[in-house]
ROZALUM-457578 format. One record per residue: residue number from 1; chain; y, z, x of N, C-alpha, C in turn. Coordinates in pm, whole numbers. Each point is the difference from the previous one (the first is absolute). Layout:
BEGIN
> n chain n.y n.z n.x ca.y ca.z ca.x c.y c.z c.x
> NUM A Y Z X Y Z X Y Z X
...
This chain:
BEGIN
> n chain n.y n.z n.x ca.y ca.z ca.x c.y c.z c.x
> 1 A -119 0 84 119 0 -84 125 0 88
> 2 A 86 -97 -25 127 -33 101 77 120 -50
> 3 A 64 97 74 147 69 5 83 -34 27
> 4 A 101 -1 -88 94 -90 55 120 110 27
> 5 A 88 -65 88 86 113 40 146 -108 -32
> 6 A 125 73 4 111 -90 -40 116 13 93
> 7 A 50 -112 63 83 -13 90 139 -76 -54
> 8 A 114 63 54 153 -48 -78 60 15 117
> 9 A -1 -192 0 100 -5 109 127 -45 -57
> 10 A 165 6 10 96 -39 -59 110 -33 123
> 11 A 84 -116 -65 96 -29 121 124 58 -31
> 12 A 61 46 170 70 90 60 122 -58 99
> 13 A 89 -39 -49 97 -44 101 137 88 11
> 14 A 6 -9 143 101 61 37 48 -11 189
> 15 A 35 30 42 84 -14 146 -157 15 117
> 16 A -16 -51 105 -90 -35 43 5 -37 153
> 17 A -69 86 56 -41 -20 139 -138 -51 42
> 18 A -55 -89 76 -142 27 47 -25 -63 84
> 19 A -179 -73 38 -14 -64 137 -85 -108 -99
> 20 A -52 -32 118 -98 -95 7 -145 -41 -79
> 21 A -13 80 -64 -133 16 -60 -74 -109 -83
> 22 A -114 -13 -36 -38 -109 -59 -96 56 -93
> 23 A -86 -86 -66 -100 51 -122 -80 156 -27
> 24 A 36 32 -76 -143 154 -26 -56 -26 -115
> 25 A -96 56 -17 -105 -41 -81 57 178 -65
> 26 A -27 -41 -149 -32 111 -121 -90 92 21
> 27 A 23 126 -20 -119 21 99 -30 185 -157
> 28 A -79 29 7 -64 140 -83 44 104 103
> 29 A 6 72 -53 15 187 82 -95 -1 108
> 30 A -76 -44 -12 -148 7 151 24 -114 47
> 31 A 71 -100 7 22 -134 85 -81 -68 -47
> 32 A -62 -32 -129 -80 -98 -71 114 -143 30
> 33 A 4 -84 10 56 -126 -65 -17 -44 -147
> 34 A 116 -4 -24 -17 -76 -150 -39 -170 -17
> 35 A -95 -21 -63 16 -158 -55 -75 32 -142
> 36 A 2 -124 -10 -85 -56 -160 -160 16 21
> 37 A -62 48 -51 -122 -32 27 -55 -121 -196
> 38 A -38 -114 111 -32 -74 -111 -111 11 -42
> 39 A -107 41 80 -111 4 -51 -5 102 -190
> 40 A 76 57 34 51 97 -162 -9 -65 -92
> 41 A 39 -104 -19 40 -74 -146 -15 63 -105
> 42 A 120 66 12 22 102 -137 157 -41 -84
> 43 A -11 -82 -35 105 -65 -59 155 -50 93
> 44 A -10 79 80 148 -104 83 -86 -70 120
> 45 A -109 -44 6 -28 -152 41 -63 -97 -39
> 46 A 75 -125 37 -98 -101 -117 -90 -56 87
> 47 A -10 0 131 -146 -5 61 18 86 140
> 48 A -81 -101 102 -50 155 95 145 -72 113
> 49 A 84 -70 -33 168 -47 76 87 70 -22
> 50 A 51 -2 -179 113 22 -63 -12 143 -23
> 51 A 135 14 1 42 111 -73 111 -76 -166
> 52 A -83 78 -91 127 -105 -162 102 125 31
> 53 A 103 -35 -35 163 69 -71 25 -73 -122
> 54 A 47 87 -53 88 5 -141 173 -7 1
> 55 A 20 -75 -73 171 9 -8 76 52 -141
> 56 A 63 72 12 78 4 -146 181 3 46
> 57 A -39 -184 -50 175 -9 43 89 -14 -138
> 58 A -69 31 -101 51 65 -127 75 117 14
> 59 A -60 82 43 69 165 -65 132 14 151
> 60 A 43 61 -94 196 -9 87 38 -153 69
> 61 A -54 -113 -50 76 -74 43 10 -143 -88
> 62 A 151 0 25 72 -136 -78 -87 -105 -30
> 63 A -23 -59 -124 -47 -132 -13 31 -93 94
> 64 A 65 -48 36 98 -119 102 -53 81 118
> 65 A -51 74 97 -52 14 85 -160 74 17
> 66 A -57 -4 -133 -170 -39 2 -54 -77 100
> 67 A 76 -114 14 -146 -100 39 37 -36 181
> 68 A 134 39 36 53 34 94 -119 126 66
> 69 A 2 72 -140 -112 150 73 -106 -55 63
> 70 A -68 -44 -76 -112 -45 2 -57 -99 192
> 71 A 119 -54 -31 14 -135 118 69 81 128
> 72 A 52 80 7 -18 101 94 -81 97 57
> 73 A -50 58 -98 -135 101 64 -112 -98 -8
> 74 A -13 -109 -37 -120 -79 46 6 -42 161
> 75 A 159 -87 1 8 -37 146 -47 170 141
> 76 A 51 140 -87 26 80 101 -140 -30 65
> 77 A -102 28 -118 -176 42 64 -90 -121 24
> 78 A 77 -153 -35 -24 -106 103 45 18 143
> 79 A 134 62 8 8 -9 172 -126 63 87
> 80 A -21 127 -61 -134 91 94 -104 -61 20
> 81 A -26 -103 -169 -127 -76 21 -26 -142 61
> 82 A 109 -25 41 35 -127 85 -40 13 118
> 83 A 17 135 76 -85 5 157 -80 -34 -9
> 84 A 13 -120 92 -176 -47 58 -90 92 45
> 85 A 29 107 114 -100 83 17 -36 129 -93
> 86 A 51 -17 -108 -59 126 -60 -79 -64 -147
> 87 A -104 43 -64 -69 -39 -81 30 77 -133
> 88 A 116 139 11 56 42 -122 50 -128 -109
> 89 A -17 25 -159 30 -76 -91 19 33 -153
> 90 A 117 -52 -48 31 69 -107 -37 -74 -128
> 91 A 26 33 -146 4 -110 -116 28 57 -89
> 92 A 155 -54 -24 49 80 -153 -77 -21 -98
> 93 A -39 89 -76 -85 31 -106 86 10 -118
> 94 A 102 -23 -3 78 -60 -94 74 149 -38
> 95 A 92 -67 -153 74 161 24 -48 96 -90
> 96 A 96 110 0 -32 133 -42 68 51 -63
> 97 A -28 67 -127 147 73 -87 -51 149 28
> 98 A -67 87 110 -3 76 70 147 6 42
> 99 A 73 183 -3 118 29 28 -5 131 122
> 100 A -134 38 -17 5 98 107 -90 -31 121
> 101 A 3 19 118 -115 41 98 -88 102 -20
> 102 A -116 -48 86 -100 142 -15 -103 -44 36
> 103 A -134 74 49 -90 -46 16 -120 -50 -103
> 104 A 25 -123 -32 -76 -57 -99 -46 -137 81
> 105 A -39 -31 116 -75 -102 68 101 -157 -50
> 106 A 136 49 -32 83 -144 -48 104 36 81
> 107 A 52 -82 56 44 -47 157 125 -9 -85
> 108 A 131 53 -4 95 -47 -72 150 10 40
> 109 A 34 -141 -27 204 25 31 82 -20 -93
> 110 A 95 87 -22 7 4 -96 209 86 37
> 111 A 87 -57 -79 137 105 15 -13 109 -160
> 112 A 56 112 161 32 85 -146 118 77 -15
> 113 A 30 41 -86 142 96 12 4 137 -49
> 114 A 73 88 32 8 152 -25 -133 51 82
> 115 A -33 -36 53 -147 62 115 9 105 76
> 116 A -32 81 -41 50 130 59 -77 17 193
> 117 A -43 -88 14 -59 -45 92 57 -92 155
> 118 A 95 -98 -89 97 -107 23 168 55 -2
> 119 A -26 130 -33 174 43 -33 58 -15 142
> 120 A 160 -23 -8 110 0 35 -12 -153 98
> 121 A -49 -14 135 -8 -99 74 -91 -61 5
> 122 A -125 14 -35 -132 -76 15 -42 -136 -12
> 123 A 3 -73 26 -28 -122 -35 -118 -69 -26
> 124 A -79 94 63 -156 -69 -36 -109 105 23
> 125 A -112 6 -62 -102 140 8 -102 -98 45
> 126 A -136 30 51 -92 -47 -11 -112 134 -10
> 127 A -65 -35 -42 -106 161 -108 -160 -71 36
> 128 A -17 22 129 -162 -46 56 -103 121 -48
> 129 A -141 -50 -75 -107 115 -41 -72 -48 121
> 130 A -68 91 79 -92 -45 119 -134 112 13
> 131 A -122 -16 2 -110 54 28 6 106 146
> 132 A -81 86 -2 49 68 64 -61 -35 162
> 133 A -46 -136 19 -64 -69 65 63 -92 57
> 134 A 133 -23 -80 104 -83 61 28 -144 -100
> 135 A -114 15 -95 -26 -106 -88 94 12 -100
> 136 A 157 -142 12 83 -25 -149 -70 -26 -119
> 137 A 31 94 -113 -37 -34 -106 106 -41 -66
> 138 A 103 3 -30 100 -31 -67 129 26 47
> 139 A 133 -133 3 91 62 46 120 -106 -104
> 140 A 106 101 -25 119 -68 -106 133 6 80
> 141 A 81 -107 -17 86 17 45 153 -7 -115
> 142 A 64 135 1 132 -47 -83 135 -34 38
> 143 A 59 -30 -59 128 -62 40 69 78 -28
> 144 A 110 93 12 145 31 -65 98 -40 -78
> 145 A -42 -46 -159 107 -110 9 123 70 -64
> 146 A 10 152 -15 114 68 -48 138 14 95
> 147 A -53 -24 159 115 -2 63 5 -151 84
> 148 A -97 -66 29 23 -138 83 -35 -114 -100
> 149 A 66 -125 35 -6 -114 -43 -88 -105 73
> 150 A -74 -58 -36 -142 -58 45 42 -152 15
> 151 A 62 -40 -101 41 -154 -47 155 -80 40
> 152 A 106 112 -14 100 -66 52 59 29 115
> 153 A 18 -111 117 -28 33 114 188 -26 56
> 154 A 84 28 -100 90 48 0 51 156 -71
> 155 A -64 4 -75 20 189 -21 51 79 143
> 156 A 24 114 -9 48 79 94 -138 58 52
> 157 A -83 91 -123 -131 19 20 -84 -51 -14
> 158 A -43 -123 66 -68 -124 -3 -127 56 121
> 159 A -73 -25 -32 -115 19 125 -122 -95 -42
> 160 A -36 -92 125 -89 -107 15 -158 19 -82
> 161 A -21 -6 -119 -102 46 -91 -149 -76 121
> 162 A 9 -109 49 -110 -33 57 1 43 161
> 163 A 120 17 29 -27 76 172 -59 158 -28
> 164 A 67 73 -107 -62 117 -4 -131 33 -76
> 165 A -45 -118 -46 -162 -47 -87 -51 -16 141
> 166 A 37 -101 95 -107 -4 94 -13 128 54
> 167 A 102 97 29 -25 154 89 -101 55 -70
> 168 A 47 4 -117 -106 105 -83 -136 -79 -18
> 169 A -21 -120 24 -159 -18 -44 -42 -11 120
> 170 A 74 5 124 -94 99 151 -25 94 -41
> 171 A 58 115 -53 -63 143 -4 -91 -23 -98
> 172 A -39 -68 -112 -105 -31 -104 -168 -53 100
> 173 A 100 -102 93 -121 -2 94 -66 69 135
> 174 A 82 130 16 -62 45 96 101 24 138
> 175 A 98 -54 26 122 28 45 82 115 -10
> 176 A 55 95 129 88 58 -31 152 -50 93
> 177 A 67 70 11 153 -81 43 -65 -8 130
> 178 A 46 -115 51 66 -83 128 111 23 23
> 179 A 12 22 168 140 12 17 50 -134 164
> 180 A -11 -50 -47 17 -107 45 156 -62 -40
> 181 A 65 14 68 174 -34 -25 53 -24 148
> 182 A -46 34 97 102 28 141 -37 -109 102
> 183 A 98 -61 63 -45 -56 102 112 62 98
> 184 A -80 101 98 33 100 114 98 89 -80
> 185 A 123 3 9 27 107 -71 137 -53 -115
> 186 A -20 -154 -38 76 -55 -107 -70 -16 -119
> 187 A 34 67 -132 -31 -37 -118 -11 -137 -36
> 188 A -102 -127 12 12 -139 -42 -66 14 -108
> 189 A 95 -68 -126 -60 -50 -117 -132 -81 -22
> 190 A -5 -98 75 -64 -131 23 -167 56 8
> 191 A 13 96 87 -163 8 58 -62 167 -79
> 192 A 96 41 -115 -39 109 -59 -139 -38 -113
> 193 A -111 106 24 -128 -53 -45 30 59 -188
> 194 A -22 -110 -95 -38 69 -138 -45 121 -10
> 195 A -61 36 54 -56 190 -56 92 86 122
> 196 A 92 -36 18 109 91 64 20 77 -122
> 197 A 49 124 99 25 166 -111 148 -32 -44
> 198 A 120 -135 41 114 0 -42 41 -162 -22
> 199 A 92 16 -87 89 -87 -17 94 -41 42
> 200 A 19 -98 72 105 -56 93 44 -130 -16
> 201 A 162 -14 -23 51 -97 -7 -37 -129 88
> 202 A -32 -84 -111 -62 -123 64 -169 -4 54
> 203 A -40 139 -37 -131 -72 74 -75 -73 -193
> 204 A -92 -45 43 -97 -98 -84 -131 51 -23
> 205 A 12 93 -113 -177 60 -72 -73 -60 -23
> 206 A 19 -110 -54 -55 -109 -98 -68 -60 80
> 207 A 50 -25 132 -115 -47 106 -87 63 116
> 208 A -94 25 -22 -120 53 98 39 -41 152
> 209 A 7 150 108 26 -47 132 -139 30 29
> 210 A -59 -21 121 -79 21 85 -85 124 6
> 211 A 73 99 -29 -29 123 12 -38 41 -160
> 212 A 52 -78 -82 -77 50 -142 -115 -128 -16
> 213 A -5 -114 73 -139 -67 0 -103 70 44
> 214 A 48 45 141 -112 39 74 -99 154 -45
> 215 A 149 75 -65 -52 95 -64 -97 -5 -113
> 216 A 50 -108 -97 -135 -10 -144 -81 -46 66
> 217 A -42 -130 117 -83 -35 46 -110 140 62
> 218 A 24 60 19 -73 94 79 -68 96 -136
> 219 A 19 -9 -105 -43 93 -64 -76 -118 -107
> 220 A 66 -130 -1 -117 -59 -104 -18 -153 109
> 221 A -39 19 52 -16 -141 131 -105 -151 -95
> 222 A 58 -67 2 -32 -137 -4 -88 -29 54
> 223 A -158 -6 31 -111 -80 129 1 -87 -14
> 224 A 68 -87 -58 -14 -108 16 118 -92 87
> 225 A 116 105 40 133 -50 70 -48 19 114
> 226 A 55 -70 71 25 5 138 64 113 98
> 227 A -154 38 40 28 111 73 136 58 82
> 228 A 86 107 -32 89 0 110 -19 94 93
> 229 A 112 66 65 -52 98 144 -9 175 -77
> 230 A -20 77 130 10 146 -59 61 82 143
> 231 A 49 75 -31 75 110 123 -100 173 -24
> 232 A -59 2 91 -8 137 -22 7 81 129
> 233 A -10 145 -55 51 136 144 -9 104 -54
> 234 A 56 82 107 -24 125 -36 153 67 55
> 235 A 48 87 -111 138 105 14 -60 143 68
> 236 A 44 46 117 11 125 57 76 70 43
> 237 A 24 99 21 106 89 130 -134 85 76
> 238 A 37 102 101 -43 98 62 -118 86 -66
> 239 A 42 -22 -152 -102 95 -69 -100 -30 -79
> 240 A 18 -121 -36 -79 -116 -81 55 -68 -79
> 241 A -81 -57 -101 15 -74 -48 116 -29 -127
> 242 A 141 -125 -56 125 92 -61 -26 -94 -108
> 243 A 27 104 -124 -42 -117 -151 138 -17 -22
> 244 A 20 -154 -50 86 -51 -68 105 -56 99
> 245 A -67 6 89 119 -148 109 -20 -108 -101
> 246 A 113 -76 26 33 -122 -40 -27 -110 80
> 247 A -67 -66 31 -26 -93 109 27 -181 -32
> 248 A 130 -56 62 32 -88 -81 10 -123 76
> 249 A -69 -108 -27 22 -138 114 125 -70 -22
> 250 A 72 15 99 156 -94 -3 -50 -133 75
> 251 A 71 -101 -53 16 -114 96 31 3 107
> 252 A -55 -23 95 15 2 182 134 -64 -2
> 253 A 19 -109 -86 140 -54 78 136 58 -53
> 254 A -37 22 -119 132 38 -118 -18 178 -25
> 255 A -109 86 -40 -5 131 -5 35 8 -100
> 256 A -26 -95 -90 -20 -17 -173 -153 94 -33
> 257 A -55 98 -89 -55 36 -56 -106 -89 -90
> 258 A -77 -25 26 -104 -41 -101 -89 45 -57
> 259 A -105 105 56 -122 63 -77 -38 101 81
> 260 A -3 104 -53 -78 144 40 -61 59 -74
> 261 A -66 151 44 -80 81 -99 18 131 57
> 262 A -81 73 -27 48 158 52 -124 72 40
> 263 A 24 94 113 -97 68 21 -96 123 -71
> 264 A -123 -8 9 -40 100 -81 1 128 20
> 265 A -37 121 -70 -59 116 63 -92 -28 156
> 266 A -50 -119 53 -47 37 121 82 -57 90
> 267 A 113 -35 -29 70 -110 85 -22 -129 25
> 268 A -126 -110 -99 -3 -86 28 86 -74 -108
> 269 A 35 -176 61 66 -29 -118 -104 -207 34
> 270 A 36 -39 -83 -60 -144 -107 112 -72 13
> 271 A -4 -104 58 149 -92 -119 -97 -136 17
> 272 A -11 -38 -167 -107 -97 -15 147 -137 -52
> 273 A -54 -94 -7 37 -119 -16 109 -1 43
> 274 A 12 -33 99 103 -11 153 -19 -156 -16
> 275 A 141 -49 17 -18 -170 28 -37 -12 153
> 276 A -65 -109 -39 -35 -51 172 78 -87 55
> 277 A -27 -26 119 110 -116 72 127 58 29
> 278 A 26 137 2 94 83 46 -15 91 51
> 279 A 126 57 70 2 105 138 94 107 -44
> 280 A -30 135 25 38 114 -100 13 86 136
> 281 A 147 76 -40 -15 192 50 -47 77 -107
> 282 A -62 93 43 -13 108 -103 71 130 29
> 283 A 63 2 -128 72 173 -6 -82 105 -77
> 284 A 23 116 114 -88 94 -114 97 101 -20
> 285 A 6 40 -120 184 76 -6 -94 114 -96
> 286 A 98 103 -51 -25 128 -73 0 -90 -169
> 287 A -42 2 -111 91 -48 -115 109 100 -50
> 288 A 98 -35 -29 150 69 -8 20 69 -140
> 289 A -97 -87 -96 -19 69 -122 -76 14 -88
> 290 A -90 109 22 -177 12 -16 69 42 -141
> 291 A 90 31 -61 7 61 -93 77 -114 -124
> 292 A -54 -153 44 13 -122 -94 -105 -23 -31
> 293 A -136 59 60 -122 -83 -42 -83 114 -54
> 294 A -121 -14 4 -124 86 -41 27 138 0
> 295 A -73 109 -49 8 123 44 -110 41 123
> 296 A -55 -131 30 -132 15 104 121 -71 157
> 297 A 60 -19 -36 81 -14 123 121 94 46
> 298 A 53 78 -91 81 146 8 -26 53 138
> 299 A -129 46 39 -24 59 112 19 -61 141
> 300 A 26 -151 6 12 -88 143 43 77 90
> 301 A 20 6 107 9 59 152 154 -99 24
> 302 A 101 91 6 176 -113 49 78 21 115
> 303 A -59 132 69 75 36 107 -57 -22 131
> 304 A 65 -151 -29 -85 -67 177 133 -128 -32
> 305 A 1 -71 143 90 -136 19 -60 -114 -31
> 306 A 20 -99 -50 -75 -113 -4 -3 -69 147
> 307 A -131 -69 -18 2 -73 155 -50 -154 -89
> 308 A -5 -87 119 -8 -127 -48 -152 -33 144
> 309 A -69 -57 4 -122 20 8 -12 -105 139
> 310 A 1 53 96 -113 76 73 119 137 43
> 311 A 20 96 -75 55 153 46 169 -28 67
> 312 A 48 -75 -84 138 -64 31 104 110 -120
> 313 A 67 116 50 41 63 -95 160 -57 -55
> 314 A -15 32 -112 143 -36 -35 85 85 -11
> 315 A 165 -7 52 111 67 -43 41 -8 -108
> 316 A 77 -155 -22 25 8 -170 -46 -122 -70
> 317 A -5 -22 -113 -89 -86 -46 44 -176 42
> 318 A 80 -29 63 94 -107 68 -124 -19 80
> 319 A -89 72 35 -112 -59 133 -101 -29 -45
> 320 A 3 -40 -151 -125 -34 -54 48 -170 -34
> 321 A 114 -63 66 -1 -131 -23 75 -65 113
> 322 A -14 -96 33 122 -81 124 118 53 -78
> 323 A 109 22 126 -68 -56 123 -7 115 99
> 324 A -79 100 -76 -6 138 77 -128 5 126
> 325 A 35 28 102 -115 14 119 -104 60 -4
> 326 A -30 121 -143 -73 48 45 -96 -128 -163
> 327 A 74 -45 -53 -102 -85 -59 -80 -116 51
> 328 A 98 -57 140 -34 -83 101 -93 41 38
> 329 A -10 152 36 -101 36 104 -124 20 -68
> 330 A -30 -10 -151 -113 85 -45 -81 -135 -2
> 331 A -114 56 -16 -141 -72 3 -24 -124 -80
> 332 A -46 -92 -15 66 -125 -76 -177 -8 -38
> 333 A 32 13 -166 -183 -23 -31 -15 -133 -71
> 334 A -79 -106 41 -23 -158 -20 -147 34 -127
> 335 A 42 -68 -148 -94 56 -91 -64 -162 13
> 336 A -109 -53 81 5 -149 -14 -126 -18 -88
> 337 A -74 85 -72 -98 -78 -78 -70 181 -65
> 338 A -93 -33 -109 -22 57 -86 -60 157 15
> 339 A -21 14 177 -87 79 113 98 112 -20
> 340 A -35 140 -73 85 91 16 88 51 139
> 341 A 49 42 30 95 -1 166 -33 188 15
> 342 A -59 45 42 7 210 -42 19 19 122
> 343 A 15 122 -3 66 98 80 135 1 25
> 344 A 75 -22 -69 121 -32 -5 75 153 -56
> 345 A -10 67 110 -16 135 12 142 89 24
> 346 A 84 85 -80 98 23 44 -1 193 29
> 347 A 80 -3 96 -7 160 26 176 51 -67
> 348 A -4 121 -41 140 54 -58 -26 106 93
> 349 A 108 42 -5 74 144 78 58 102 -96
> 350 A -54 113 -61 54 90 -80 152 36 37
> 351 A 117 -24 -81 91 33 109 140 -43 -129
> 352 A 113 82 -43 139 -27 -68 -13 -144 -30
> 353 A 62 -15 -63 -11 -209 2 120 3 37
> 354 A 18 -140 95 159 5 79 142 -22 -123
> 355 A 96 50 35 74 -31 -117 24 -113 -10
> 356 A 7 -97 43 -2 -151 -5 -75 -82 -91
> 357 A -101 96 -41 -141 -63 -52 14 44 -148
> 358 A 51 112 -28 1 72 -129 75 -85 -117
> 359 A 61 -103 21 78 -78 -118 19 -124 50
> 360 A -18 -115 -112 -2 -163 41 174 30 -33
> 361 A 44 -147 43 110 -89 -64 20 15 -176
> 362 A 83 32 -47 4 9 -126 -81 118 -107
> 363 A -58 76 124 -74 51 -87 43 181 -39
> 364 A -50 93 -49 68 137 -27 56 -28 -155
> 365 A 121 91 -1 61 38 -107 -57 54 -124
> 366 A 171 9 -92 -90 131 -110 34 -112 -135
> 367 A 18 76 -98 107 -84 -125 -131 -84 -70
> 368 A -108 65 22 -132 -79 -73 -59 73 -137
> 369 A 2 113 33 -31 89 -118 -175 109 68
> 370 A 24 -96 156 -119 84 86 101 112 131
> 371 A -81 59 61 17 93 71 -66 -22 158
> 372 A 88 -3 88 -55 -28 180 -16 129 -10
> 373 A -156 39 52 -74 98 79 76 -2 159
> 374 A -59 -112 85 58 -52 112 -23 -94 -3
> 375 A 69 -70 131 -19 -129 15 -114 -42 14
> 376 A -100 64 82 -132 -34 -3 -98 13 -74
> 377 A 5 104 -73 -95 -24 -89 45 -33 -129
> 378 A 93 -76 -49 60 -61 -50 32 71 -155
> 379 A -32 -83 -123 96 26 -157 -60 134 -14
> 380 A 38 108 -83 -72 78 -69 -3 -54 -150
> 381 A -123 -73 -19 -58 -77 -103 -77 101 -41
> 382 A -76 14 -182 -43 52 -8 -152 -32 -34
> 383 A -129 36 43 -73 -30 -8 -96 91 -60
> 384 A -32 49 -133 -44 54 -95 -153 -42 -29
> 385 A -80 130 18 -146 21 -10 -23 115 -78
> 386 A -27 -62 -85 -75 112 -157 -95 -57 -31
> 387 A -119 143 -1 -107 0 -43 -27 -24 -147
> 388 A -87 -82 -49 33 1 -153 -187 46 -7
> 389 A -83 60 16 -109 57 -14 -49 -75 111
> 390 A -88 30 58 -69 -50 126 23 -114 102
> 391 A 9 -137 -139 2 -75 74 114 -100 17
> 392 A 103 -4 -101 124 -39 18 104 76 62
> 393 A 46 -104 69 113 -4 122 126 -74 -80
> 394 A 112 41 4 128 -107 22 45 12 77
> 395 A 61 -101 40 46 -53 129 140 -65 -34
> 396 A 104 42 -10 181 -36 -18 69 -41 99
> 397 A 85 -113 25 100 -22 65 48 -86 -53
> 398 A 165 35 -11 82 -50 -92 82 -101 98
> 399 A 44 -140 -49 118 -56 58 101 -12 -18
> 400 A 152 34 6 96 32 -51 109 -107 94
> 401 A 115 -19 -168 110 -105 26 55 95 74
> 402 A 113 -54 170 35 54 28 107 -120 116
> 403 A 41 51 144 37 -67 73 -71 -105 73
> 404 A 46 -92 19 -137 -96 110 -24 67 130
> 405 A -99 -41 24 -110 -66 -23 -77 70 -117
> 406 A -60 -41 -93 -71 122 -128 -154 -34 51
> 407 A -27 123 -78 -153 50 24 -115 -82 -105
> 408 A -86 -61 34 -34 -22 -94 -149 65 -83
């Protein structure tokens, strides 16, 4: 008999510092991974590929932008299923005059208003049921439509109904935030990954970077695509082994960010579907804000320097891209074919983090409706765990309208 447990993730924007980071996987209180298990076929799949969703672009919204609904959240969960290397797949099952979420095995999106759930800034919930095995059974996603505007993309409170459809149907599939925004220590729009924890002027949700391919790829892989590369190693200091480095491959020439993963409780870390035919540094940094993702990542290890790989430490985050020397100097890893590359091994030093390191370009400030702990260990977000008899969990984090960059 499946238990299902219930996870609420919600978006959170507000003022924003961070690094480099790339994909994490959804993960249970014991480090289960979340996915779909299809073999279930218990009503949200229509075979052993798909996952069906439901739409109800009826309830809270205008006639004259129905079919607009419709033709938007279809395109969002075509983009995910468009990766070639991943074999995830969706099929609207047509719509729904369903008004609430819940765990009833119907996959549903749906806007709502007065949500005591969705109050004041929220813009979007997503409400995942998952086995206590790691297995999705059901996940809904709602809209806000009492304070944002979905359709007119001149409103004041206008927000991109299909850039923030694609965020939320990563976390439906198994995704938690990416932080993938920085190249060395400049905020670029351009190369910010869809399941980033914020919103930033000019970057593009709607389209899948690298780091949210490589990420669904790794949790529902395609065999039939063309194999790509893999990075693996091991995170240490003096004492052993450090969970929750961030370990991230930049472009050798540019120190652009493309795909990482994180270390475990033993210090090892994975980064699967790595493109090939390219040459990578790797950074292994602290993550800056364990307290955007899981409650199984809360505990990460942050008080060490990032180094960039082979034991190349950094001052401030400026040396994680040209045309800094010590990025010159670090180890240059060539991913040329499908042959994992390991030992790609980094050592930390327990030790203050330099002040240089503690805040990007643009990043800090207050005026969000969140609270700086410190700079390093970043928002005081709240992340809420109530027992509801044994086996249900919730899991809360809210995203809130605020200053740019926003949270998402």
């Amino acid at each position: 008999m499946k238990k299902r447990i219930m996870a609420i993730i919600a978006l959170l924007i507000c003022a924003v510092s961070a690094s480099a980071f790339g994909y994490i996987f959804e993960k249970t209180d014991q480090g289960v991974r979340l996915a779909w298990d299809f073999a279930a076929n218990d009503g949200a799949h229509a075979n052993a590929t798909q996952v069906i969703y439901h739409l109800n672009c009826a309830f809270n919204v205008a006639a004259a932008n129905q079919d607009q609904c419709h033709t938007l959240f279809d395109n969002s969960f075509g983009t995910w299923e468009s990766v070639p290397t991943t074999s995830i797949a969706f099929l609207n099952g047509g719509d729904s005059a369903q008004t609430t979420a819940g765990s009833d095995s119907i996959n549903l999106l749906l806007f709502v208003e007065n949500d005591p759930d969705l109050s004041g800034n929220v813009i979007a919930l997503t409400t995942t049921f998952y086995d206590i095995d790691g297995s999705i059974l059901d996940s809904d996603i709602r809209f806000n439509a009492s304070r944002f505007n979905f359709f007119d993309s001149t409103a004041a409170n206008y927000q991109s109904l299909q850039g923030i459809a694609t965020h939320e149907i990563g976390h439906v599939i198994g995704l938690d935030h990416s932080m993938v925004a920085y190249v060395g220590n400049a905020l670029t729009p351009s190369i910010i990954a869809t399941m980033f924890f914020a919103a930033v002027p000019g970057m593009d949700q709607e389209n899948l970077k690298q780091d949210d391919k490589s990420g669904i790829s790794a949790i529902y892989p395609n065999s039939s695509a063309t194999p790509e590369g893999a990075v693996t190693g091991t995170v240490t200091n003096n004492t052993g082994p450090i969970f929750g480095t961030h370990v991230t491959l930049l472009d050798s020439a540019t120190g652009v960010p493309l795909v990482a993963s994180v270390s475990g409780p033993d210090g090892n870390y994975s980064i699967q579907w790595v493109p090939t035919g390219q040459s990578y540094k790797a950074l292994c940094e602290p993550i800056m804000y364990p307290s955007t993702l899981a409650p199984y990542y809360q505990n990460v290890q942050t008080s060490y320097n990032p180094v960039l790989y082979n034991n190349h430490q950094l001052t401030s985050f400026a040396d994680a891209a040209p045309p800094s020397a010590v990025f010159a100097a670090a180890e240059t890893i060539a991913v040329t074919s499908e042959a994992p590359i390991t030992s790609i091994n980094c050592v930390v030093n327990y030790a203050p983090p330099h002040p240089d390191l503690l805040l990007k370009e643009g990043g800090g400030g207050s005026g969000c409706g969140c609270s700086m702990e410190d700079p390093k260990s970043g928002l005081d977000w709240v992340w809420l765990i109530l027992a509801v008899g044994p086996i249900f969990v919730l899991r809360l984090a809210k995203k809130w309208l605020g200053r740019m960059p926003k949270f998402l």
